[in-house]
mmCIF file of the N, C-alpha and C atoms, coordinates in Angstrom:
data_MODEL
# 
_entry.id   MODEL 
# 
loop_
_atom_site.group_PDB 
_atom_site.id 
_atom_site.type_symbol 
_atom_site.label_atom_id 
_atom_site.label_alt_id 
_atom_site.label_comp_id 
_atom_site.label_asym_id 
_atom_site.label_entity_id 
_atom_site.label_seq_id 
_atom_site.pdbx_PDB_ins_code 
_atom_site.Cartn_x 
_atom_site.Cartn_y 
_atom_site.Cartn_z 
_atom_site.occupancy 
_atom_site.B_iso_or_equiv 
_atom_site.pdbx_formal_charge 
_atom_site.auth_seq_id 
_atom_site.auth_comp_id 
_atom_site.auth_asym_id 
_atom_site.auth_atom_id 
_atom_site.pdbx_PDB_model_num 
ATOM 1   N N  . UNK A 1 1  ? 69.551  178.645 -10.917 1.00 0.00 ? 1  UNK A N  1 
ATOM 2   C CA . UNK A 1 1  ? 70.878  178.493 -11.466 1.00 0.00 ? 1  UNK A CA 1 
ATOM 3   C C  . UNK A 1 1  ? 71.784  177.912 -10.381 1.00 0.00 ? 1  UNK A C  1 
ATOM 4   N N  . UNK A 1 2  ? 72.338  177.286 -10.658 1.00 0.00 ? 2  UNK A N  1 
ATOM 5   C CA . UNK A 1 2  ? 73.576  176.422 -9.522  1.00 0.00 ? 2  UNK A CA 1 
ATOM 6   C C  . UNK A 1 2  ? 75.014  176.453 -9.593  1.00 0.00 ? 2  UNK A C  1 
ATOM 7   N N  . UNK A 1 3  ? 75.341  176.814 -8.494  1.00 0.00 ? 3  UNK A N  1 
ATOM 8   C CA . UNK A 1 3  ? 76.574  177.409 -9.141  1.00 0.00 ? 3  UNK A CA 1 
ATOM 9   C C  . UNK A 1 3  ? 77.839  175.974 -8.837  1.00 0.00 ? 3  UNK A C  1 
ATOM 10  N N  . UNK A 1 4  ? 78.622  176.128 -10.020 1.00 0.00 ? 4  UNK A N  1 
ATOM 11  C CA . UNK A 1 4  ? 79.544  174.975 -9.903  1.00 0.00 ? 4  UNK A CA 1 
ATOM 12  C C  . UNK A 1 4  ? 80.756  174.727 -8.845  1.00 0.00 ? 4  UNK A C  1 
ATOM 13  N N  . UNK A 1 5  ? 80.960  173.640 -9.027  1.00 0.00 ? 5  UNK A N  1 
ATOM 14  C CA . UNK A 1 5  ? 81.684  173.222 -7.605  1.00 0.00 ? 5  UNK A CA 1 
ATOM 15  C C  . UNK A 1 5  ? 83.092  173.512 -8.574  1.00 0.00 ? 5  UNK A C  1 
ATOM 16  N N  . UNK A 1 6  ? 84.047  173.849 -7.711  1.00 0.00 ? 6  UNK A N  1 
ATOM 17  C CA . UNK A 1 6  ? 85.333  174.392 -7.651  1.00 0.00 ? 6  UNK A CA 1 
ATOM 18  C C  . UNK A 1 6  ? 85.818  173.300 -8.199  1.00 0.00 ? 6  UNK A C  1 
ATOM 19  N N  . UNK A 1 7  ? 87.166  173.822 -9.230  1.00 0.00 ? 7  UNK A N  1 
ATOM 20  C CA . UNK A 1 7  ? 87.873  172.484 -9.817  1.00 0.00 ? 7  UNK A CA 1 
ATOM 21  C C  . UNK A 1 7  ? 89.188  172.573 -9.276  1.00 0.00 ? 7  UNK A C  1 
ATOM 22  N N  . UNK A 1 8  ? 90.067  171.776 -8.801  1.00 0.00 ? 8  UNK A N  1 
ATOM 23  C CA . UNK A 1 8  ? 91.304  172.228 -8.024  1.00 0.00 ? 8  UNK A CA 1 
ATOM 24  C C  . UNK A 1 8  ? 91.848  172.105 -9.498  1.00 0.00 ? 8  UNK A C  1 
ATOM 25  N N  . UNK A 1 9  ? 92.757  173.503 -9.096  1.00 0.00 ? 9  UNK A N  1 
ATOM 26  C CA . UNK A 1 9  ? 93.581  173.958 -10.394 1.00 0.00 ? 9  UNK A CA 1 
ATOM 27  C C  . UNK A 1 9  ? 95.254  173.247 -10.513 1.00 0.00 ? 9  UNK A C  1 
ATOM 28  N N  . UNK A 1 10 ? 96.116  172.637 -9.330  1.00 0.00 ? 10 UNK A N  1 
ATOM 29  C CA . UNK A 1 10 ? 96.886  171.390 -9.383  1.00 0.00 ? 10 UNK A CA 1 
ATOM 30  C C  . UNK A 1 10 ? 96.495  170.354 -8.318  1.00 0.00 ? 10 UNK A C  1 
ATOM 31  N N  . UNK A 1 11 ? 97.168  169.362 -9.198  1.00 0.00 ? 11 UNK A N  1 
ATOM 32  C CA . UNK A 1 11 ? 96.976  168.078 -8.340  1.00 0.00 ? 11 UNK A CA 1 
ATOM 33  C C  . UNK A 1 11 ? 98.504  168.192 -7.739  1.00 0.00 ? 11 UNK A C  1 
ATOM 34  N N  . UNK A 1 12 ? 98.082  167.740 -6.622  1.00 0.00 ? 12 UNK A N  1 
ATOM 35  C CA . UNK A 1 12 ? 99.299  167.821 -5.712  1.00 0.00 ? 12 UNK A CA 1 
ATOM 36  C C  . UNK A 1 12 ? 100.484 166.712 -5.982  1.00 0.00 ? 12 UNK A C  1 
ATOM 37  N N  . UNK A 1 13 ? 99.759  165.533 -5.854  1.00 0.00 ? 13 UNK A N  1 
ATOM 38  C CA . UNK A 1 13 ? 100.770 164.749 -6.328  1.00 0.00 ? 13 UNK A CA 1 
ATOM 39  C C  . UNK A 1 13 ? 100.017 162.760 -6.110  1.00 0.00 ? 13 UNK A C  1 
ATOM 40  N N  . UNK A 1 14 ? 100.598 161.818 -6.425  1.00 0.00 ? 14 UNK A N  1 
ATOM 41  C CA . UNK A 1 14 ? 99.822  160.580 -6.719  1.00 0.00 ? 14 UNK A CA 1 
ATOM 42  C C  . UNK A 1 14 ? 100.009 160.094 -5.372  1.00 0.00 ? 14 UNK A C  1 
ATOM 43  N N  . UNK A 1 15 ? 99.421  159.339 -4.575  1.00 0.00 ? 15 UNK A N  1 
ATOM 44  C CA . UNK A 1 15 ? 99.052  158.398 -2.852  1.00 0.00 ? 15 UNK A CA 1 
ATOM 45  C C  . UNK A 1 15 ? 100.913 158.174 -3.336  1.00 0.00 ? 15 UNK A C  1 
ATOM 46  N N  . UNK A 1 16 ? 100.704 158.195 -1.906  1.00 0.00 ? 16 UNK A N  1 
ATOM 47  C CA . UNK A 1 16 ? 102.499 157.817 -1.805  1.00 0.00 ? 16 UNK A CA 1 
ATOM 48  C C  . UNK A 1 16 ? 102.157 156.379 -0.475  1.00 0.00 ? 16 UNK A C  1 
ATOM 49  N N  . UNK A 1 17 ? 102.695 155.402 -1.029  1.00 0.00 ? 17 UNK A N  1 
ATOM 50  C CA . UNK A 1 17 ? 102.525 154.037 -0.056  1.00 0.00 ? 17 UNK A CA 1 
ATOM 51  C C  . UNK A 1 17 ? 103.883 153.544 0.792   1.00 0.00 ? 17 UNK A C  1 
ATOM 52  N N  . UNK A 1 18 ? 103.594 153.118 2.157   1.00 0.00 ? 18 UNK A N  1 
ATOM 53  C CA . UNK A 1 18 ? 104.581 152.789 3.390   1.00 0.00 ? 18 UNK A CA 1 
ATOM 54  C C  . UNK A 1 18 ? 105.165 151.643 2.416   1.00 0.00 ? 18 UNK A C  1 
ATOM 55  N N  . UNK A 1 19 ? 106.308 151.104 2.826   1.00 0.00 ? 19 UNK A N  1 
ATOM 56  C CA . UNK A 1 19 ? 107.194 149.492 2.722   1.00 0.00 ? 19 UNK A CA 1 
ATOM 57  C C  . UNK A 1 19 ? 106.130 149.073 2.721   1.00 0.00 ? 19 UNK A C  1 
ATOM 58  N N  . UNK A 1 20 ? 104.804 148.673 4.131   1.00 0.00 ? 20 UNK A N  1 
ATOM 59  C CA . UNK A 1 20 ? 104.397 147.303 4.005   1.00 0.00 ? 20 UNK A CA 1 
ATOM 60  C C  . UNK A 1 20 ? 103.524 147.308 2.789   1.00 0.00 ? 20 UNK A C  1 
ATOM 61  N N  . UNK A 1 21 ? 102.954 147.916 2.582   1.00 0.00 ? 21 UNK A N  1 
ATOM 62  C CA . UNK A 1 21 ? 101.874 148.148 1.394   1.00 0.00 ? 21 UNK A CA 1 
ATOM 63  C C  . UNK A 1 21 ? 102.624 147.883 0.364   1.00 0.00 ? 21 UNK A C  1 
ATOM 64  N N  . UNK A 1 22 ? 103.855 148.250 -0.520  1.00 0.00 ? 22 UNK A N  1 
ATOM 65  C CA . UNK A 1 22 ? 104.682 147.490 -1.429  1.00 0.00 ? 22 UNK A CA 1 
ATOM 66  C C  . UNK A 1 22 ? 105.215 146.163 -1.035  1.00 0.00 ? 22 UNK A C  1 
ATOM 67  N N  . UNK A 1 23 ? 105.702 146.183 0.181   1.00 0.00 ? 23 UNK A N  1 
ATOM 68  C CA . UNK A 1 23 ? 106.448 144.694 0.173   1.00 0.00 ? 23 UNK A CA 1 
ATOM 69  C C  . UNK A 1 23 ? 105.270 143.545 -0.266  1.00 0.00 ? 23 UNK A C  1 
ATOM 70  N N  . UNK A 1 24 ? 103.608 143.797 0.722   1.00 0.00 ? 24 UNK A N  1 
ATOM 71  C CA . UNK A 1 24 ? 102.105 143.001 0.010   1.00 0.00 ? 24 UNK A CA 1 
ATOM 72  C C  . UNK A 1 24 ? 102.562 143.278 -1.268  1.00 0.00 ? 24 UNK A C  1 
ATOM 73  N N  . UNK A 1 25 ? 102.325 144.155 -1.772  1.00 0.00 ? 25 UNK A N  1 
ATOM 74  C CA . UNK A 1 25 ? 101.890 144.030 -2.831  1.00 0.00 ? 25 UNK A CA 1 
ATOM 75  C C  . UNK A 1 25 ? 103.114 143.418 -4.207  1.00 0.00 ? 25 UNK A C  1 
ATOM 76  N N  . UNK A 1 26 ? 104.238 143.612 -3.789  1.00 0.00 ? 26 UNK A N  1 
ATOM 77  C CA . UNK A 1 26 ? 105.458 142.860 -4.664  1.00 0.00 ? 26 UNK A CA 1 
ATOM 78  C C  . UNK A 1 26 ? 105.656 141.267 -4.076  1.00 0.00 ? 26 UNK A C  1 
ATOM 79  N N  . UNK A 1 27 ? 105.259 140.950 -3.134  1.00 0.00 ? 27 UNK A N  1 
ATOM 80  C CA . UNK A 1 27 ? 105.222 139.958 -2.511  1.00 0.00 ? 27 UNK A CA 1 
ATOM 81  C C  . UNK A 1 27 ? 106.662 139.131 -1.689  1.00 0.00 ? 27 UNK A C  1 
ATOM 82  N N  . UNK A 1 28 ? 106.917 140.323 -1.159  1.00 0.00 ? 28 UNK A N  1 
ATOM 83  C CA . UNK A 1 28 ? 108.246 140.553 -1.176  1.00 0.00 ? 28 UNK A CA 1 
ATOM 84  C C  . UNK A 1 28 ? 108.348 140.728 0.586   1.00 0.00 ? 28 UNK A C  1 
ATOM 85  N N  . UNK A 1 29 ? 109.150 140.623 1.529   1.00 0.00 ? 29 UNK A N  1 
ATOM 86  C CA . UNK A 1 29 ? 109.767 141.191 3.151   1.00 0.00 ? 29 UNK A CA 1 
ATOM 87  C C  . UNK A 1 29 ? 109.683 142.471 2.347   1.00 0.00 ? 29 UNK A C  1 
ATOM 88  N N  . UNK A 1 30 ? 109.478 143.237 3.715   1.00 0.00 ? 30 UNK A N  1 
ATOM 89  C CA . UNK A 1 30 ? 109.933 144.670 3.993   1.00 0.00 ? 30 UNK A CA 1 
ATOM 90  C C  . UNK A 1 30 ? 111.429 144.775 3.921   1.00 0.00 ? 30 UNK A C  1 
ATOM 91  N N  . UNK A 1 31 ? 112.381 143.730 4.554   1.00 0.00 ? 31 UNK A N  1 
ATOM 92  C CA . UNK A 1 31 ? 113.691 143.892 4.355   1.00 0.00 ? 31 UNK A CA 1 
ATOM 93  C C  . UNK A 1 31 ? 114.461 143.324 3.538   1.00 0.00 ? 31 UNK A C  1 
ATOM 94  N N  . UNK A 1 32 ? 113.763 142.902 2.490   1.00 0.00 ? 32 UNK A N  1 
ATOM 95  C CA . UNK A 1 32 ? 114.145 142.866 1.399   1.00 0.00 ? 32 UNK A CA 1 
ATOM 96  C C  . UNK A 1 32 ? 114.033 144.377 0.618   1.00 0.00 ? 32 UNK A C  1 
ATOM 97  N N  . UNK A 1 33 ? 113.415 145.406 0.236   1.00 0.00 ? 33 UNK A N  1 
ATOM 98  C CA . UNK A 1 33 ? 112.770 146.289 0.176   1.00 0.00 ? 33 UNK A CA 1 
ATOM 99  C C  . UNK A 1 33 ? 114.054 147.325 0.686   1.00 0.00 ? 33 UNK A C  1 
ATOM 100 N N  . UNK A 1 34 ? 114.264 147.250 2.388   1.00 0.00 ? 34 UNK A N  1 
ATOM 101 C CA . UNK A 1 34 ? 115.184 148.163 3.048   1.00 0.00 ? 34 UNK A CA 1 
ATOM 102 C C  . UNK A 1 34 ? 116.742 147.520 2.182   1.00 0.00 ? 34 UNK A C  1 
ATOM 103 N N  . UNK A 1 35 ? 116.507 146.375 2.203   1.00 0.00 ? 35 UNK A N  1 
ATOM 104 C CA . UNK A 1 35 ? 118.101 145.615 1.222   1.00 0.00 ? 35 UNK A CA 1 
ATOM 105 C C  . UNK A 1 35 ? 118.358 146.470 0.165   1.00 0.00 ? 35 UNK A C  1 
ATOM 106 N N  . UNK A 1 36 ? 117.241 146.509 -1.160  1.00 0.00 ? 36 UNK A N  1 
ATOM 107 C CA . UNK A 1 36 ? 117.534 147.168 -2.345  1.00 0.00 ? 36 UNK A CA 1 
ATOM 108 C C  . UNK A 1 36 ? 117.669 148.562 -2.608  1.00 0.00 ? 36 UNK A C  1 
ATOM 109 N N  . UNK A 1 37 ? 117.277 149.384 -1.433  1.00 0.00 ? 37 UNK A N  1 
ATOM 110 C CA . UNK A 1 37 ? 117.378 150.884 -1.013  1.00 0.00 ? 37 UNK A CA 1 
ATOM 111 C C  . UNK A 1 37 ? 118.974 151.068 -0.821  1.00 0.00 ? 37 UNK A C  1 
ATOM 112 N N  . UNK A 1 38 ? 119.659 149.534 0.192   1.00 0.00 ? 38 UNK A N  1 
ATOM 113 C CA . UNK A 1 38 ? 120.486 150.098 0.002   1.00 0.00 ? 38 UNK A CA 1 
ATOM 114 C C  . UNK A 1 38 ? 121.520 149.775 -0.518  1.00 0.00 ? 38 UNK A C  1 
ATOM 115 N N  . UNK A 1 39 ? 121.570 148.560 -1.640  1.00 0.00 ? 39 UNK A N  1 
ATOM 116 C CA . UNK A 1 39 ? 122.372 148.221 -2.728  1.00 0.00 ? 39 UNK A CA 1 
ATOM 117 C C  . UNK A 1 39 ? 121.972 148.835 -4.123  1.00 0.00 ? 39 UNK A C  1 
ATOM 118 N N  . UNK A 1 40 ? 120.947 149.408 -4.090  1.00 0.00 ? 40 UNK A N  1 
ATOM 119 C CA . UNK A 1 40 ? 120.256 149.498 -5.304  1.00 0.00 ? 40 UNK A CA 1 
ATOM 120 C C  . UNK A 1 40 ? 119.697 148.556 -5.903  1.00 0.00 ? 40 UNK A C  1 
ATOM 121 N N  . UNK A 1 41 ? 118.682 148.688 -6.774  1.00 0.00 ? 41 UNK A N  1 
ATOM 122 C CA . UNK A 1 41 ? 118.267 148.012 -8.008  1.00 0.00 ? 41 UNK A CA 1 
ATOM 123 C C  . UNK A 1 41 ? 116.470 147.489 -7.878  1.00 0.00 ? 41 UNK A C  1 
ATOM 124 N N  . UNK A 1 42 ? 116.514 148.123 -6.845  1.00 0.00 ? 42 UNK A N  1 
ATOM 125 C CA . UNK A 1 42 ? 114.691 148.091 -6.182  1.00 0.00 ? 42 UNK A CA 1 
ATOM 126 C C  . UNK A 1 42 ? 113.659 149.544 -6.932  1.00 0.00 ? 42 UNK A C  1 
ATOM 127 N N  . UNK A 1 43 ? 112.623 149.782 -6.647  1.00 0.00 ? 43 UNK A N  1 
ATOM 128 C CA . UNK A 1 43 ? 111.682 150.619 -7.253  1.00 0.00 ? 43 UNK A CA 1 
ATOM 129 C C  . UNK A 1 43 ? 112.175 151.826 -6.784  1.00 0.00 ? 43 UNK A C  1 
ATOM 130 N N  . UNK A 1 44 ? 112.221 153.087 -7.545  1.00 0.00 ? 44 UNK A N  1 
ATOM 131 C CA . UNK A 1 44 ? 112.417 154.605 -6.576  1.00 0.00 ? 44 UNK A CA 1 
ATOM 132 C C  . UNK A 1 44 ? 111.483 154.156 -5.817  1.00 0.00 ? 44 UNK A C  1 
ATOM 133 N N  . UNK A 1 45 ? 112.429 155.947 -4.761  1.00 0.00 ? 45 UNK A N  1 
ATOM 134 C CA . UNK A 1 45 ? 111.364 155.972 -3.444  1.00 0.00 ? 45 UNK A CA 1 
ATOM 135 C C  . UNK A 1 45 ? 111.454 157.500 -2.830  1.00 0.00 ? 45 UNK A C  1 
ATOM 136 N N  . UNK A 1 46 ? 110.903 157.718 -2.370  1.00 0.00 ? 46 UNK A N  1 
ATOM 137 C CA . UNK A 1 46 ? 110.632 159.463 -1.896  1.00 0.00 ? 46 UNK A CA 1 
ATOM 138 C C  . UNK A 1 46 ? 110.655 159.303 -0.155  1.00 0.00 ? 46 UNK A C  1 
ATOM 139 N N  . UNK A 1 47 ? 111.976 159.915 -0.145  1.00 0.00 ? 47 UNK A N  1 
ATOM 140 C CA . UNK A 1 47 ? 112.025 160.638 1.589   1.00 0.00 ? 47 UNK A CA 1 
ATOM 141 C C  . UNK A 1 47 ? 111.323 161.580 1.860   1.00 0.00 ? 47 UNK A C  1 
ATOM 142 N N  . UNK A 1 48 ? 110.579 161.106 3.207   1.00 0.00 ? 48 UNK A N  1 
ATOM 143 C CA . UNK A 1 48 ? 109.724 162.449 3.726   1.00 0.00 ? 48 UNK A CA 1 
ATOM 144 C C  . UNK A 1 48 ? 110.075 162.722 4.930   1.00 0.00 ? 48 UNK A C  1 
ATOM 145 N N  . UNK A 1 49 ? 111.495 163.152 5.145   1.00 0.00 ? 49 UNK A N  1 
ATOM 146 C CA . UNK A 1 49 ? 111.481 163.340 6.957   1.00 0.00 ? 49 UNK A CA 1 
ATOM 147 C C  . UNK A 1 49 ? 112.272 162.285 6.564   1.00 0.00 ? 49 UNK A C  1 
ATOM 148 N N  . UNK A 1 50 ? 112.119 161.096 7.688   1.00 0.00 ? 50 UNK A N  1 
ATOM 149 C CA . UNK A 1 50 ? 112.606 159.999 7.924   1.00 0.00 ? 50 UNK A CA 1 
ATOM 150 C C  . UNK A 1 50 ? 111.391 158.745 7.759   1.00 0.00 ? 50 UNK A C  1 
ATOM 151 N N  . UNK A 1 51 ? 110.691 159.026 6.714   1.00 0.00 ? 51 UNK A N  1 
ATOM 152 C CA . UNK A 1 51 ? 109.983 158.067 6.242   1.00 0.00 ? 51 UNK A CA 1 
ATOM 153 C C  . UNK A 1 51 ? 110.266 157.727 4.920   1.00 0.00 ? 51 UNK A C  1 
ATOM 154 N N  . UNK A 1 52 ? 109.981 156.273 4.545   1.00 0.00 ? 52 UNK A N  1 
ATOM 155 C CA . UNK A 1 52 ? 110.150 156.139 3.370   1.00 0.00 ? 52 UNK A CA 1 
ATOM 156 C C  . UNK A 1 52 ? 108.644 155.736 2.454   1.00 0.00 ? 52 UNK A C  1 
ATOM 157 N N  . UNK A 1 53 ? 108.704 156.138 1.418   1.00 0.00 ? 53 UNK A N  1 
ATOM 158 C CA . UNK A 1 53 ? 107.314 156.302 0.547   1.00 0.00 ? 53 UNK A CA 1 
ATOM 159 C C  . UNK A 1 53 ? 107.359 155.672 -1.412  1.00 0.00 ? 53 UNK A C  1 
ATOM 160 N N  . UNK A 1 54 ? 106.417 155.034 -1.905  1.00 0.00 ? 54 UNK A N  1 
ATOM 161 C CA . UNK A 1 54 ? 107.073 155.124 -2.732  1.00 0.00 ? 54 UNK A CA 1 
ATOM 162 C C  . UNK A 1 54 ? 105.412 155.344 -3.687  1.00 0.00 ? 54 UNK A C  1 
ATOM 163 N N  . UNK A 1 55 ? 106.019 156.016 -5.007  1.00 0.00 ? 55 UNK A N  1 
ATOM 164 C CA . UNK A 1 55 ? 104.770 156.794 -5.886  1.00 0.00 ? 55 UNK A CA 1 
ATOM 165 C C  . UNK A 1 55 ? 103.942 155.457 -6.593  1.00 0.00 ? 55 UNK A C  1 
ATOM 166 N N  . UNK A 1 56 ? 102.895 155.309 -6.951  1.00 0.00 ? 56 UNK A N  1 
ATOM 167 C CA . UNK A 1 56 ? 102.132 154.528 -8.166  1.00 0.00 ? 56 UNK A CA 1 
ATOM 168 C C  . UNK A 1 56 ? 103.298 154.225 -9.460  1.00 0.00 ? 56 UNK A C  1 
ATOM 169 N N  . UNK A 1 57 ? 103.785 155.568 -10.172 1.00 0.00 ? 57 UNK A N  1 
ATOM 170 C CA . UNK A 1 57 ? 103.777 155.970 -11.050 1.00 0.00 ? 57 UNK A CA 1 
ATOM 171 C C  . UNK A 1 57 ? 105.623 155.270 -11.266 1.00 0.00 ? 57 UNK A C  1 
ATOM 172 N N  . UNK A 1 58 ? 106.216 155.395 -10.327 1.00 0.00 ? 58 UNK A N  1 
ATOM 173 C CA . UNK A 1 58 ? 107.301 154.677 -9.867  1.00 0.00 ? 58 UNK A CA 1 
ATOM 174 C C  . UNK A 1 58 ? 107.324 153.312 -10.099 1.00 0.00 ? 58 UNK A C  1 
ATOM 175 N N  . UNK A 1 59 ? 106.498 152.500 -9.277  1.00 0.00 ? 59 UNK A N  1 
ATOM 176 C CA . UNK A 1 59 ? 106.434 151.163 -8.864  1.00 0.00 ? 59 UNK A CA 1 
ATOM 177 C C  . UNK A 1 59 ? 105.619 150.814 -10.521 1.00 0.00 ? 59 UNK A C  1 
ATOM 178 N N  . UNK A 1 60 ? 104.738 151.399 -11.193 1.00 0.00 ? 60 UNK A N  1 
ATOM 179 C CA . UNK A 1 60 ? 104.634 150.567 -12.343 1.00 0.00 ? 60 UNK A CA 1 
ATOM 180 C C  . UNK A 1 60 ? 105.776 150.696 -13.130 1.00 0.00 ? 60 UNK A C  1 
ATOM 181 N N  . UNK A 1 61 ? 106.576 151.820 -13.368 1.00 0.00 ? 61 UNK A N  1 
ATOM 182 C CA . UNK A 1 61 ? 107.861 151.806 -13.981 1.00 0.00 ? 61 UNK A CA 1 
ATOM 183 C C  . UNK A 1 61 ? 108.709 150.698 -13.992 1.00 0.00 ? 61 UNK A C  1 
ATOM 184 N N  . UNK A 1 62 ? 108.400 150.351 -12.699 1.00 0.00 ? 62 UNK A N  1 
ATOM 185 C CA . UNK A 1 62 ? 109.784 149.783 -12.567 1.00 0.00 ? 62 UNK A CA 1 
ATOM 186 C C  . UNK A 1 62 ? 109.576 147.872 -12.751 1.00 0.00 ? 62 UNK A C  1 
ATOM 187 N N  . UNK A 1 63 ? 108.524 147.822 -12.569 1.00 0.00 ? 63 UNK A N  1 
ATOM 188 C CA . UNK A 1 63 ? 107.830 146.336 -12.783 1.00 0.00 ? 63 UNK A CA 1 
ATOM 189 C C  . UNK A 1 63 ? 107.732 146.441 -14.280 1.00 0.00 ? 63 UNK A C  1 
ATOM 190 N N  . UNK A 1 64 ? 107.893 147.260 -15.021 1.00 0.00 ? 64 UNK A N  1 
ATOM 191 C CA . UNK A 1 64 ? 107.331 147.461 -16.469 1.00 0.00 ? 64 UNK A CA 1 
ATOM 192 C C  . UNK A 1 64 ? 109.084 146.658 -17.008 1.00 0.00 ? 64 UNK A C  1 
ATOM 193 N N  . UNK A 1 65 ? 109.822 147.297 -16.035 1.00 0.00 ? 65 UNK A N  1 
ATOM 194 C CA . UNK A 1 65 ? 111.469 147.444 -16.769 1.00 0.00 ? 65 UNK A CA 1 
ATOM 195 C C  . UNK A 1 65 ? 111.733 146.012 -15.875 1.00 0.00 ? 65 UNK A C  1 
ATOM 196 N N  . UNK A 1 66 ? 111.103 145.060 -15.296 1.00 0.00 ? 66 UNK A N  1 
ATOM 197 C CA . UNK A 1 66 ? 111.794 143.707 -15.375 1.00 0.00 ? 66 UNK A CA 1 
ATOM 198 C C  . UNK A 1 66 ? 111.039 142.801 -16.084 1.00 0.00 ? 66 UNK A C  1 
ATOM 199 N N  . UNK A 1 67 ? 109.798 143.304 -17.146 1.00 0.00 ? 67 UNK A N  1 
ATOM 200 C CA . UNK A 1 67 ? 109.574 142.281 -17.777 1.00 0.00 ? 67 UNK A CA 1 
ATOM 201 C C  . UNK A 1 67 ? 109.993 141.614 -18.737 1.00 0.00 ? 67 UNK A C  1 
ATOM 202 N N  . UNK A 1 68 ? 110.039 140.398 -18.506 1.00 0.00 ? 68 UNK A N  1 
ATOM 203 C CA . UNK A 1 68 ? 110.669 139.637 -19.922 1.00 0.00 ? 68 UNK A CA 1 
ATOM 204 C C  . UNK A 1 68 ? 109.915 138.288 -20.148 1.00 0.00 ? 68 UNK A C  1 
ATOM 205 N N  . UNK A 1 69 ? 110.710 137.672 -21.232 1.00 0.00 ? 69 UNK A N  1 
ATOM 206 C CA . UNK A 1 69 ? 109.634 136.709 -21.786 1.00 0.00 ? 69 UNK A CA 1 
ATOM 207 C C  . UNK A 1 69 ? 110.155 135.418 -21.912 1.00 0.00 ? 69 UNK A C  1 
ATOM 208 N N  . UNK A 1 70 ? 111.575 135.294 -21.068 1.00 0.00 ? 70 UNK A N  1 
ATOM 209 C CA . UNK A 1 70 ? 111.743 133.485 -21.190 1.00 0.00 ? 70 UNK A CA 1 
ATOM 210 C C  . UNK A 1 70 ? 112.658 133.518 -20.141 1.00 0.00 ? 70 UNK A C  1 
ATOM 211 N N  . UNK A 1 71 ? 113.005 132.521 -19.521 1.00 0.00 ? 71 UNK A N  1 
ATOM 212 C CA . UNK A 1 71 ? 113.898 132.782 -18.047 1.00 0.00 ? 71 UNK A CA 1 
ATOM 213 C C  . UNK A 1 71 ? 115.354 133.122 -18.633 1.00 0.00 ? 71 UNK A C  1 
ATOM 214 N N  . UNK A 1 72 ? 115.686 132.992 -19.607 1.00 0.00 ? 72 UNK A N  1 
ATOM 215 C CA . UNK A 1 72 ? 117.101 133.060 -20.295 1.00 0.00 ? 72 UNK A CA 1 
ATOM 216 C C  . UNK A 1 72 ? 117.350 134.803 -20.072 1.00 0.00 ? 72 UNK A C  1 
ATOM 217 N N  . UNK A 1 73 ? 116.332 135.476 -20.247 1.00 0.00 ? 73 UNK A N  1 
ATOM 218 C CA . UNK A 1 73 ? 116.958 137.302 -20.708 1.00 0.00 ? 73 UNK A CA 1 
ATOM 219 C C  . UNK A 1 73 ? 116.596 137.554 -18.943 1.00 0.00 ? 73 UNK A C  1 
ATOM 220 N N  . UNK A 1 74 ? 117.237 138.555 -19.280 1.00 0.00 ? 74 UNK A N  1 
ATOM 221 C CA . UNK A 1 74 ? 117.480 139.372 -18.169 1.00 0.00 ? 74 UNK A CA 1 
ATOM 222 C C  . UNK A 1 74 ? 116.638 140.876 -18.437 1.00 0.00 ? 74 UNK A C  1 
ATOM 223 N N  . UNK A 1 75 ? 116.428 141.064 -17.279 1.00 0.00 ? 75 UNK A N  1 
ATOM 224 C CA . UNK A 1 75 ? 115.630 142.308 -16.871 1.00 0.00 ? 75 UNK A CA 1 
ATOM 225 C C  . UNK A 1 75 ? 116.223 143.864 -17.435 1.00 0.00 ? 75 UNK A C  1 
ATOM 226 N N  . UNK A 1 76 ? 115.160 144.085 -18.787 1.00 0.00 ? 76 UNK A N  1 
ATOM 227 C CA . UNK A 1 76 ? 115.832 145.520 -18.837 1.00 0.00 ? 76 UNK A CA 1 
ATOM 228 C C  . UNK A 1 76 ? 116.467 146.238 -17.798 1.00 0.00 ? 76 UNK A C  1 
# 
């Protein structure tokens, strides 16, 4: 008989990624990135200390809410 492997009972929480890893991946400067943090209108982001981080679950949100479908409309 074998006994089963442990199931973690919460998930802690989703990979949290540095600026450069979003700025690659939005294709975007890092200070562009530090710009919209601090005018607004960029992806949430989670302080840890004095780091900045930002969730999966966030960053598809927020790419979800500028899509549109002809250059005329504007970004939900």
């Amino acid at each position: 008989m074998s006994i089963p492997s442990p199931t973690p009972i919460v998930r802690l929480c989703d990979p949290l990624h540095g600026e450069e890893y979003v700025a690659r991946a939005l294709d975007v400067k890092v200070k562009t990135l530090q710009a919209w943090r601090t005018r607004g209108g960029g992806p949430p982001f989670v302080r840890v200390g004095r780091l900045v981080r930002y969730r999966d679950e966030d960053l598809r949100q927020w790419i979800e809410s500028r899509l549109v479908t002809s250059t005329s409309e504007t970004p939900r």
